[in-house]
C-alpha positions in Angstrom: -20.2 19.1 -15.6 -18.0 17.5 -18.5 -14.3 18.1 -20.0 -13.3 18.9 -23.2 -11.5 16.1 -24.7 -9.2 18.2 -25.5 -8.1 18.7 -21.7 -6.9 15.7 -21.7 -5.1 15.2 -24.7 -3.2 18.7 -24.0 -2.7 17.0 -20.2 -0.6 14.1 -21.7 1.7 16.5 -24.5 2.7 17.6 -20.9 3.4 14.8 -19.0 4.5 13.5 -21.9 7.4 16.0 -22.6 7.5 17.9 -19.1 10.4 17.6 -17.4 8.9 16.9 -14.1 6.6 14.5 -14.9 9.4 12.7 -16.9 11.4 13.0 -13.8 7.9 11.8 -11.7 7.5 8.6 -13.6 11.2 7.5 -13.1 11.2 7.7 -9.2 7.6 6.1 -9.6 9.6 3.2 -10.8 12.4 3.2 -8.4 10.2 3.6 -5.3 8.2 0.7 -6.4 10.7 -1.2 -7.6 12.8 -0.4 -4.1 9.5 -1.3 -1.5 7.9 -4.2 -3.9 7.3 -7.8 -2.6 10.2 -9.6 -3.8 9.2 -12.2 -6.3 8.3 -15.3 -3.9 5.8 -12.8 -2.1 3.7 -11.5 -4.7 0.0 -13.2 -5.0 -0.5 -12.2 -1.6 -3.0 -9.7 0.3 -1.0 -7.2 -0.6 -1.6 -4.5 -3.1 0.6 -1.7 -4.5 -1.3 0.6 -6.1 0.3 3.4 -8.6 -1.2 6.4 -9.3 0.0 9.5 -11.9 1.1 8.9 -15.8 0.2 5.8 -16.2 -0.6 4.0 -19.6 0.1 1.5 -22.1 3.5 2.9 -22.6 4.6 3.4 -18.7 2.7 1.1 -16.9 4.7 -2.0 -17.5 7.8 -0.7 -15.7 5.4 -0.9 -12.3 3.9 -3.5 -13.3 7.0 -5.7 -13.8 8.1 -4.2 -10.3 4.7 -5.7 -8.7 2.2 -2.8 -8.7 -0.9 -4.3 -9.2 -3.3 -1.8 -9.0 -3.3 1.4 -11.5 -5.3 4.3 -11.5 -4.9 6.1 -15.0 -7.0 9.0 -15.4 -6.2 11.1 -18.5 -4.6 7.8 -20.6 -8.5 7.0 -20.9 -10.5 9.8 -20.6 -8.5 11.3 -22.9 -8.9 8.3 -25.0 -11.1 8.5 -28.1 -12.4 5.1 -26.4 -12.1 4.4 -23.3 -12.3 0.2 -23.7 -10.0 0.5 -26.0 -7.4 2.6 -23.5 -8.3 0.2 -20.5 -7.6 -3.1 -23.0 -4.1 -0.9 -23.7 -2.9 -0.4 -20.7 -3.9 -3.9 -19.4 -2.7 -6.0 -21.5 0.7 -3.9 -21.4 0.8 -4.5 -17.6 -0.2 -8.7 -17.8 3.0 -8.4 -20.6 5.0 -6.8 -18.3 4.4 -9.4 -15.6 4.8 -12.2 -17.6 
């Protein structure tokens, strides 16, 4: 069983402009952001792990806040490549951290 691509690209217009997922992603960043390591802690055993919206454009946020682990579904299966959407949104978070 497979998706049409175009699932997923509907999927993000949502979350892109829905007001709950809006709402979703900004107390994804203030939880994290509230609970995270603080600075002198991270590189530890410890992982924070975000899941829900996340891509090249809202991952850095988390990342910055010391998430380190992302699980991003429809930001690369909706992708017309998936490499290319992985590269995105990892590179955005490794900018993010610095």
């Amino acid at each position: 069983m497979s998706f049409d691509a175009t699932y997923f690209v509907e999927l993000q217009e949502i979350e892109d402009h829905h007001f709950w997922f809006r709402a979703r992603n900004r107390l994804i960043q203030a939880v994290v952001g509230r609970f995270a390591p603080p600075p002198e802690a991270r590189g530890l055993a410890l992982e924070i792990e975000v899941d829900g919206g996340i891509r090249d454009e809202t991952v850095g946020p988390v990342a910055a806040a010391g998430a380190n682990v992302f699980v991003a579904g429809t930001a690369v299966f909706g992708a017309p490549d998936y490499r290319v959407a992985v590269r995105g949104i990892r590179g955005a978070a490794e900018r993010a951290r610095g």
